[in-house]
Backbone as CSV, one residue per row, in Angstrom:
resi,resn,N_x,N_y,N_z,CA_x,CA_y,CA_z,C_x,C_y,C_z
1,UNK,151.569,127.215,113.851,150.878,125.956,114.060,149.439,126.159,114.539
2,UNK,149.099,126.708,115.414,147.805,127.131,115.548,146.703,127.527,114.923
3,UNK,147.289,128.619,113.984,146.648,129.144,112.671,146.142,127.990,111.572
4,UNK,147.004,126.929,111.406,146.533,125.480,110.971,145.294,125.104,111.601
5,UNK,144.906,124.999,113.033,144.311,123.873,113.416,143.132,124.614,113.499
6,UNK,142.975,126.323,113.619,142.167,127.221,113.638,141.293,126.782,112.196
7,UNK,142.440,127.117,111.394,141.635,126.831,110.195,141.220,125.610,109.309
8,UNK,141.626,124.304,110.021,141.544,123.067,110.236,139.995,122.945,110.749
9,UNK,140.317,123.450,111.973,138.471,123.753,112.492,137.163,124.379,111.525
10,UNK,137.439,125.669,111.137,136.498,126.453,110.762,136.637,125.286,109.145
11,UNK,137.292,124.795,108.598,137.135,123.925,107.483,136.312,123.292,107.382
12,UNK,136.607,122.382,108.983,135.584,121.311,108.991,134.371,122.038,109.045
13,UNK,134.115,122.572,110.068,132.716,123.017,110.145,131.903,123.922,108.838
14,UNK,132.704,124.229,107.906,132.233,124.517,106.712,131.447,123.480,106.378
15,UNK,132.187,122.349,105.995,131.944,121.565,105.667,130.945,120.726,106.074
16,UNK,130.441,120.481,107.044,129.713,119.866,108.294,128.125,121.073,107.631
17,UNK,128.568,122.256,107.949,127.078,122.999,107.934,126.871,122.849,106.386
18,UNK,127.669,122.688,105.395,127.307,122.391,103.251,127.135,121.602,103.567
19,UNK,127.057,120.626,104.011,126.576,118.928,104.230,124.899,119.033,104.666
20,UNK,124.750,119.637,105.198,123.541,119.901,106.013,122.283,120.755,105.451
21,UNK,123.172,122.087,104.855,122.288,122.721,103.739,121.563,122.261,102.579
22,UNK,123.210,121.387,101.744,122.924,120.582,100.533,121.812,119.755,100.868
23,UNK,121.954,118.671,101.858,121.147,117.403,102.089,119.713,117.503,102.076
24,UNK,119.003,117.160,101.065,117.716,117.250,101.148,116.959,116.773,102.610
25,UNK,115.678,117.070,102.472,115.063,116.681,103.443,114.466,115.372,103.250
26,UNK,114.260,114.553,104.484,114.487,113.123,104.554,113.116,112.729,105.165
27,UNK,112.065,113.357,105.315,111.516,112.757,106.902,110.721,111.769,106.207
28,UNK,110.542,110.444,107.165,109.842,109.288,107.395,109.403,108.854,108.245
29,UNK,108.432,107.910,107.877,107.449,107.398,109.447,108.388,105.945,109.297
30,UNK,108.483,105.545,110.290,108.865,104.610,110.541,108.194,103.696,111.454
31,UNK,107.150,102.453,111.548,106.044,101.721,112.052,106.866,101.052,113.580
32,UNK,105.787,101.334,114.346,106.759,100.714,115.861,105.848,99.792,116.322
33,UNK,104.865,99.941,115.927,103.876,98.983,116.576,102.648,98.741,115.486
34,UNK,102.376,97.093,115.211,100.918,96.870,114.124,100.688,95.452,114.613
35,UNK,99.471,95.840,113.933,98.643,94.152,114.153,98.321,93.918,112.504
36,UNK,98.800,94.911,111.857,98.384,94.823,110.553,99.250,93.631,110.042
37,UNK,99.177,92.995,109.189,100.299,92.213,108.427,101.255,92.777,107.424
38,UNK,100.763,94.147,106.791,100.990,94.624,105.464,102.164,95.232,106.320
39,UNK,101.913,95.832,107.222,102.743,97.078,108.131,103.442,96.637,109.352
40,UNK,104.622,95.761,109.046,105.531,94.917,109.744,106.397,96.285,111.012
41,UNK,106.079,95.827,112.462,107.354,97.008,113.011,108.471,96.950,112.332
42,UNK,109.225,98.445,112.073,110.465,98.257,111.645,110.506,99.242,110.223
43,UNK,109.315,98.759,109.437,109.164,99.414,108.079,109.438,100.818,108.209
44,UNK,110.037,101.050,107.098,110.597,102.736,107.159,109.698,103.235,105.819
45,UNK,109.138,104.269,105.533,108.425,105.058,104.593,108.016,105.867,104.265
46,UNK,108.266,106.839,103.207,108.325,108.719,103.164,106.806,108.643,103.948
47,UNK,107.509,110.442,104.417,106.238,110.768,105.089,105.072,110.539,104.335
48,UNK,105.082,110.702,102.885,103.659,110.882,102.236,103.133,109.537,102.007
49,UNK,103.453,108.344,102.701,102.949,107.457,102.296,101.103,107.236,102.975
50,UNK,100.645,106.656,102.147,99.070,106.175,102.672,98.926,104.930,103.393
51,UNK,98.313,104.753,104.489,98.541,103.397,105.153,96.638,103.214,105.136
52,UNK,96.698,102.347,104.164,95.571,101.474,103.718,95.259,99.793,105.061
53,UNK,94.019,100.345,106.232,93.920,99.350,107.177,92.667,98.922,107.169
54,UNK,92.474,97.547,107.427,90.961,96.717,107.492,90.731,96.958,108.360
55,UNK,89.374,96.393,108.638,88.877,96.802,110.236,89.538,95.778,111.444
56,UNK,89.856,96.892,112.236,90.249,95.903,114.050,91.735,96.209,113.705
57,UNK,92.448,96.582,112.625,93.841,96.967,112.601,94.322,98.354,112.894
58,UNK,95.412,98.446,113.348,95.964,99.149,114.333,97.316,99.352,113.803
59,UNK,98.133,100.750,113.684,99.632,100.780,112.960,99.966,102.244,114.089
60,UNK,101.089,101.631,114.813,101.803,103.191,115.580,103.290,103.395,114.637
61,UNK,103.058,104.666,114.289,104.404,105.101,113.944,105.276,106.196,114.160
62,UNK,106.237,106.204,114.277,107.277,107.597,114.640,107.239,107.883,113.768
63,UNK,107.050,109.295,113.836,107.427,110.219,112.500,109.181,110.979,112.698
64,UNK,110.020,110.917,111.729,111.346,111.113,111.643,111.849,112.051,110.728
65,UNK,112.051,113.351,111.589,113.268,113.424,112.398,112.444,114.301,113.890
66,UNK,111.227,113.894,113.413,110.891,114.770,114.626,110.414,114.092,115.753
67,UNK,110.489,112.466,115.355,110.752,111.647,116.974,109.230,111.861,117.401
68,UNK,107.884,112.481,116.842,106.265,112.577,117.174,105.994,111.227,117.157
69,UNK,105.198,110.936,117.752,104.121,109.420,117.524,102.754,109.570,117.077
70,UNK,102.284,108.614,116.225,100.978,108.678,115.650,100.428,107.159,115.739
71,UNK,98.846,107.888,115.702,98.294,106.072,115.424,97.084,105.780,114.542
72,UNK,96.998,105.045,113.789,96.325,105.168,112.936,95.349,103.690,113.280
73,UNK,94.335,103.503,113.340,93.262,103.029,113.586,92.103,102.341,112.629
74,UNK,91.814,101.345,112.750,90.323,100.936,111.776,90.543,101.135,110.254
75,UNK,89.442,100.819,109.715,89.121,100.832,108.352,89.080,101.811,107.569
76,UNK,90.365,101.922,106.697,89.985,103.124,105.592,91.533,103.516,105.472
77,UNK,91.813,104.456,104.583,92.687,105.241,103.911,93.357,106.463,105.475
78,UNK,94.761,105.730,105.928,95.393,106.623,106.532,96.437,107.562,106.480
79,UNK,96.345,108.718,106.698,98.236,109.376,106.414,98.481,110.837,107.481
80,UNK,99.252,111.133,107.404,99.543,112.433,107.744,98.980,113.853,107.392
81,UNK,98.386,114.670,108.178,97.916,115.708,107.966,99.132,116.692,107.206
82,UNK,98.611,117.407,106.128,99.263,117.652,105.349,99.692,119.420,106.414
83,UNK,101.168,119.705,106.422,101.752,120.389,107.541,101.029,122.263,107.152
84,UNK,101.164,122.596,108.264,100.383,124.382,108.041,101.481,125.243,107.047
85,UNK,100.749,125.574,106.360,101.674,126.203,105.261,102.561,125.300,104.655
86,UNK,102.453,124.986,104.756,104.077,123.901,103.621,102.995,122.755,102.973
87,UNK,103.956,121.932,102.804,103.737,120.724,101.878,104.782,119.688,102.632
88,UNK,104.473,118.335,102.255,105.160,117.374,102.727,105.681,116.599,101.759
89,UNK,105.399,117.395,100.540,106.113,116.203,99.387,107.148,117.146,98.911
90,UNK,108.653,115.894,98.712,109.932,116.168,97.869,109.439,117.524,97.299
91,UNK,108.981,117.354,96.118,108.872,118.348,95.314,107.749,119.508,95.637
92,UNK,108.058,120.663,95.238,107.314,121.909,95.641,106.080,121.720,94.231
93,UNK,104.649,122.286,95.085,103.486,122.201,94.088,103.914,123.017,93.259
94,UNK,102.890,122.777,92.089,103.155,123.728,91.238,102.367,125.065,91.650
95,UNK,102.465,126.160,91.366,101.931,127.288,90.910,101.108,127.587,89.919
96,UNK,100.044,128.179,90.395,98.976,128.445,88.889,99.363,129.111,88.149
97,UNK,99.790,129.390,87.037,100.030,129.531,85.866,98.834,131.050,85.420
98,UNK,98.666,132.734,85.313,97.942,132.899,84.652,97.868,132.974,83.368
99,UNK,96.296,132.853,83.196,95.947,132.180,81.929,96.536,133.779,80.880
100,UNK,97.215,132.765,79.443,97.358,133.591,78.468,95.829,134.139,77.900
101,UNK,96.352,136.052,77.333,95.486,136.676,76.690,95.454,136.725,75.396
């Protein structure tokens, strides 16, 4: 009976850590605080999104899963600094290609 629940255990937790491996990566900002209209608290949206603000507007957001806060400010084209070494989008850039001889 033991030998069951042993391996009952280590099952689950197989399972639990392939759940975790498989699962793509998820992260989003999610808006906690605006004066904007466009950018309601609450809104959830991949990290790579652009937050486009007029002047005197104001958007705080959590970034998720890493629980950071940001704030984005005034007039113009806002987003996330793109991360050191990596990339922040789903898909991996492409690679340059060398040129055929």
């Amino acid at each position: 009976m033991p030998r069951g629940l042993v391996f009952g255990g280590a099952h689950l937790a197989a399972c639990v850590i392939g759940v975790a491996i498989t699962s793509p990566a998820s992260a989003e900002i999610q808006v906690i605080e605006s004066n904007a209209p466009a950018y309601k608290a609450g809104l959830t949206v991949p990290n790579t999104a652009t937050f486009e603000l007029k002047a005197g507007e104001r958007v705080q957001v959590l970034i998720l899963p890493s629980k950071q806060t940001r704030v984005f400010e005034g007039k113009g084209s806002h987003s996330l600094p793109e991360p050191r070494g990596g990339s922040r989008s789903a898909t991996p850039k492409k690679k340059p290609q060398p040129a055929p001889e």
